[in-house]
C-alpha positions in Angstrom: 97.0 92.9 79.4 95.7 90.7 81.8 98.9 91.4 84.1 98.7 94.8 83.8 94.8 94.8 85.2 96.2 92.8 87.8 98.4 94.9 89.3 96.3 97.9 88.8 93.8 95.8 91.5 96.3 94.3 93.9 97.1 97.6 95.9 98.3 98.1 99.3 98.4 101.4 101.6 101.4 100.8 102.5 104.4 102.7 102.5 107.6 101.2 100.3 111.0 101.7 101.3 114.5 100.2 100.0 117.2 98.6 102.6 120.1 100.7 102.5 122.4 98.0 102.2 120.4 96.9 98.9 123.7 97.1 96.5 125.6 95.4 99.0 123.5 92.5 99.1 123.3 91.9 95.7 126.8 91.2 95.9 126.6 88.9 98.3 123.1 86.9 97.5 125.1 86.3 93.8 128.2 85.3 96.1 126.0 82.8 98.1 124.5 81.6 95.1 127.6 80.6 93.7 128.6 79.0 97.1 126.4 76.0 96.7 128.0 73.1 95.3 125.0 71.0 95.4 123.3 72.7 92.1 124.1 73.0 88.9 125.8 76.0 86.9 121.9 76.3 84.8 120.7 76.5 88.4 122.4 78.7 90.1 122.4 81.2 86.9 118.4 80.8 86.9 118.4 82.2 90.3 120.8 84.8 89.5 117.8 86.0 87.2 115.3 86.1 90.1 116.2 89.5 91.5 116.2 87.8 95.3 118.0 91.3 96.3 115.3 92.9 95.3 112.8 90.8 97.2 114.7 90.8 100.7 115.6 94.4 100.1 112.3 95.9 99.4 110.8 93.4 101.9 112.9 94.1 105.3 113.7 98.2 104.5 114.4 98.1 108.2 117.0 95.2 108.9 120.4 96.6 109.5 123.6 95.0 107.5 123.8 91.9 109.8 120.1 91.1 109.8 119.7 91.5 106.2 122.5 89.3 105.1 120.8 86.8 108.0 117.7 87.3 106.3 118.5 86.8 102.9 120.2 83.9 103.6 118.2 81.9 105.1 116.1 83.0 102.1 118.2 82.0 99.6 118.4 78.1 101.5 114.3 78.3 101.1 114.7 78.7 97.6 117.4 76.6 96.9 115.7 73.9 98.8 112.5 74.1 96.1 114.2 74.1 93.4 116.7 71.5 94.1 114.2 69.2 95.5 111.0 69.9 93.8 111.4 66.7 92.1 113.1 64.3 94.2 112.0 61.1 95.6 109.2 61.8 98.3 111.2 59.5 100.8 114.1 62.0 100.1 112.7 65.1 100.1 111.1 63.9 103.7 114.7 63.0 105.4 116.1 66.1 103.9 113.3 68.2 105.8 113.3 66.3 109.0 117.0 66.6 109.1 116.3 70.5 108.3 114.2 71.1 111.3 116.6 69.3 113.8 119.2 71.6 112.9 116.8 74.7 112.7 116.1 73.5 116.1 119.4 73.7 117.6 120.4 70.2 116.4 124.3 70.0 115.8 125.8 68.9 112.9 126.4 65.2 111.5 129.8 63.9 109.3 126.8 62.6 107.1 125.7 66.2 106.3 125.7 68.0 103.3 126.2 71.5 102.3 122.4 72.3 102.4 122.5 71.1 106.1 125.7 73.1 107.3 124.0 76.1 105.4 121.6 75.4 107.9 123.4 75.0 110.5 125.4 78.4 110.1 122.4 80.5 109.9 121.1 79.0 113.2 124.4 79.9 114.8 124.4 83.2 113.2 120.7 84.3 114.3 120.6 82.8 117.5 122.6 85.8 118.5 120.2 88.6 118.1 117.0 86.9 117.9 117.8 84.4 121.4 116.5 80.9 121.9 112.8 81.4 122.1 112.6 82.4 118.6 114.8 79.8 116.8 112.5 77.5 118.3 109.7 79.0 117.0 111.1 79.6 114.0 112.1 75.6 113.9 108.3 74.8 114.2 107.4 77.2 111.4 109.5 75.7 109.2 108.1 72.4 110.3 104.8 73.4 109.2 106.0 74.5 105.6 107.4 71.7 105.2 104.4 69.7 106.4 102.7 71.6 103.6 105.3 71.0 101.1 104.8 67.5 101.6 101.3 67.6 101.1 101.4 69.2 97.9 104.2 67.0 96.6 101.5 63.7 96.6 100.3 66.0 93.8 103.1 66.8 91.6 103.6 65.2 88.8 99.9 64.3 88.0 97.1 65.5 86.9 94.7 65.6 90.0 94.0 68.8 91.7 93.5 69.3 95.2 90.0 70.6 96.4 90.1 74.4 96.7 89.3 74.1 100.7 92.5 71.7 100.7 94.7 74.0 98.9 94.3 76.9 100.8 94.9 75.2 104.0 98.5 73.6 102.4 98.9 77.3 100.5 98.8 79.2 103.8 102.2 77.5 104.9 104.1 76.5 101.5 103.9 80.1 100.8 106.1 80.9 103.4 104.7 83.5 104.7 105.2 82.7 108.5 108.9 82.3 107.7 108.9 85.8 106.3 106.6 87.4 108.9 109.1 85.7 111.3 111.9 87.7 109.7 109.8 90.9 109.9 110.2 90.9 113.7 114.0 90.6 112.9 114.2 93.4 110.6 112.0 95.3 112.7 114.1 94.7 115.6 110.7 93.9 117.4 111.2 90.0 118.4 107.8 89.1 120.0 107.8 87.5 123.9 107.5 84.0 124.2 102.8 83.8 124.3 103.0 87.4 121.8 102.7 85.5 118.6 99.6 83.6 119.6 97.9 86.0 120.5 94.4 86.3 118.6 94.8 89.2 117.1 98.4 89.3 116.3 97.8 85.3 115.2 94.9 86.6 113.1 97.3 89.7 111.1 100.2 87.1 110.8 97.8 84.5 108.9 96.3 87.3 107.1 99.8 88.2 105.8 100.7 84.8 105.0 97.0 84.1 103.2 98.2 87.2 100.8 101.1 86.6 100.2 100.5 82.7 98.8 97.2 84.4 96.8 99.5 87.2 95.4 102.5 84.5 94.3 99.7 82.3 92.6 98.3 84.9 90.7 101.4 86.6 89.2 102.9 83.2 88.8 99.7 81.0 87.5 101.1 81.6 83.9 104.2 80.2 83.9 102.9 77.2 86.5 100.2 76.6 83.7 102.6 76.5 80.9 104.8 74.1 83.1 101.9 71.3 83.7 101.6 72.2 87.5 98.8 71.9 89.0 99.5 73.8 93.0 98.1 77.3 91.8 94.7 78.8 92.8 94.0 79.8 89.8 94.3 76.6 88.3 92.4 74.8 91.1 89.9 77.9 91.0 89.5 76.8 87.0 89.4 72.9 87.7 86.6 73.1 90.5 84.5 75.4 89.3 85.0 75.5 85.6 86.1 79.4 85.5 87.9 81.3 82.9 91.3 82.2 83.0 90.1 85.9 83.5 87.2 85.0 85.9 89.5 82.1 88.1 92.1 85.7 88.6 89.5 88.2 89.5 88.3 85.4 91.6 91.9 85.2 93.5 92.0 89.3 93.1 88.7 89.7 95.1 89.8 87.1 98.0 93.5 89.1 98.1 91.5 92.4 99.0 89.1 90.8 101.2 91.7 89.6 103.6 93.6 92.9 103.0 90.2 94.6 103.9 90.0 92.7 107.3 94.2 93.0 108.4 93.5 97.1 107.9 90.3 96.5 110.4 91.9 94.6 113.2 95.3 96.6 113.1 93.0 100.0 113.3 91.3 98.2 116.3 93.7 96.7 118.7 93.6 96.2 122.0 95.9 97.7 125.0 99.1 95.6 124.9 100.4 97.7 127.3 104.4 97.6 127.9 104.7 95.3 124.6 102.8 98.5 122.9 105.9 99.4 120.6 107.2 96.1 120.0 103.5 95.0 118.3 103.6 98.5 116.1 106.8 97.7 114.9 105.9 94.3 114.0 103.1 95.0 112.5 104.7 97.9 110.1 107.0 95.2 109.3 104.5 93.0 107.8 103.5 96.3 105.8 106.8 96.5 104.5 107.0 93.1 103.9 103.8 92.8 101.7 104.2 95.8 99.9 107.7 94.9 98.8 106.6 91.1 98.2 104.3 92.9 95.7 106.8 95.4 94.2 109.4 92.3 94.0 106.3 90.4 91.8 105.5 93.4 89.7 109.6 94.6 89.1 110.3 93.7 85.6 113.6 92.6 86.1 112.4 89.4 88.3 112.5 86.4 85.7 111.5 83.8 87.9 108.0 83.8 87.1 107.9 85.5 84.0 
């Protein structure tokens, strides 16, 4: 009940399209899957439930056949990354992400590296050739924020403190990975933003938006499960620590923040200033970060994802 009043509540005006290549990249996302040696059979069949197809599909409508197999994955390496790492050694999750963003970087490879790191290593060659230099360094730096984040939250794992709500959030905005996937939405889009376009205020201030939604909409279909799991890094559950909520209150709390930033994204988009010649690049970008939170949501919401049911 309570997830069905959730998604009647989490709405977005947004149009929802499917990537034409969607059955081909099912294929080849269950292919990749099974191409990592460094996780186990239960792993790789537990993400073989998750419907990542779905997610990249719905997500990047625009991407043609080469961008959305770049796309997905890269993905796919994000996720595999969590999972296989969640509960590692802090020293080792730490080597494994510095090593990470010196390859993302343009770093070549080591003897010393493993498949994770050629996986790596592969999609920086592979992108490099239709998204150019500038934006694998960006995109190197963004990573390098996540996994900031990552490492931030991982001092909590495993106990039972919770992180004050004002500290969450500001870990939450990058170990959502929303800036990776808004970075991708320029890819899709085919609308790779110029070097100083990113930073921007109001182009900075949309991209955070996005991001800010999409960690709030992950915590609150996936609070549930994290609950039932002893985790503590969920909004809901901090919301319900700090301030002594409800389940059903901590949610509507989430709910009412989601559409409040939702409320401001539509505001600034609908009053942009002149960007002159970079006019149709910043449209396109910013449709792609419709597409991509209106098929995060639809990937969330699809019954057939199992990864946080």
């Amino acid at each position: 009940m309570l997830k069905k009043k959730t998604q009647a509540q989490i709405k977005y005006p947004f149009p929802f399209r499917k990537n034409i290549y969607a059955d081909e990249l099912k294929t080849f996302i269950l292919q990749s899957i099974d191409s990592y040696e460094m996780i186990s059979d239960k792993m790789k069949e537990n993400m073989k439930k998750a419907s990542f197809d779905k997610f990249v599909s719905y997500a990047f409508p625009d991407a043609d056949r080469q961008r959305l197999m770049q796309i997905a994955s890269f993905i796919l390496w994000g996720f595999v990354f969590d999972d296989h790492y969640q509960h590692s050694p802090a020293a080792e999750v730490l080597q494994v992400m510095q090593r990470s963003v010196e390859i993302l970087g343009g770093g070549n490879l080591r003897n010393d590296d493993n498949d994770f790191s050629k996986k790596a290593y592969n999609f920086t060659q592979d992108v490099l050739k239709v998204a150019g230099k500038d934006w694998i360094y960006r995109f190197a730096y963004i990573n390098k924020d996540t996994f900031d984040g990552i490492m931030k939250e991982h001092w909590y794992t495993g106990t039972s403190e919770f992180p004050q709500l004002k500290v969450y959030k500001s870990m939450r905005e990058h170990t959502s990975a929303g800036y990776v996937f808004c970075a991708f939405a320029e890819i899709s889009a085919n609308a790779v933003l110029p070097v100083a376009l990113p930073f921007h205020p109001a182009i900075n201030r949309l991209t955070q938006l996005a991001c800010l939604m999409i960690g709030l909409c992950n915590d609150i279909f996936s609070a549930e499960k994290e609950r039932n799991q002893g985790d503590n890094m969920n909004v809901i559950l901090v919301l319900e620590h700090e301030h002594s909520y409800a389940a059903a209150e901590a949610v509507q709390v989430a709910i009412d923040q989601h559409n409040e930033l939702l409320e401001e994204f539509l505001a600034i988009k609908n009053n942009l200033p002149d960007f002159g010649a970079q006019k149709n690049t910043v449209e396109k970008y910013i449709r792609g970060i419709e597409y991509l939170l209106e098929g995060h949501l639809n990937w969330f919401t699809d019954s057939n994802n199992k990864r946080y049911q």
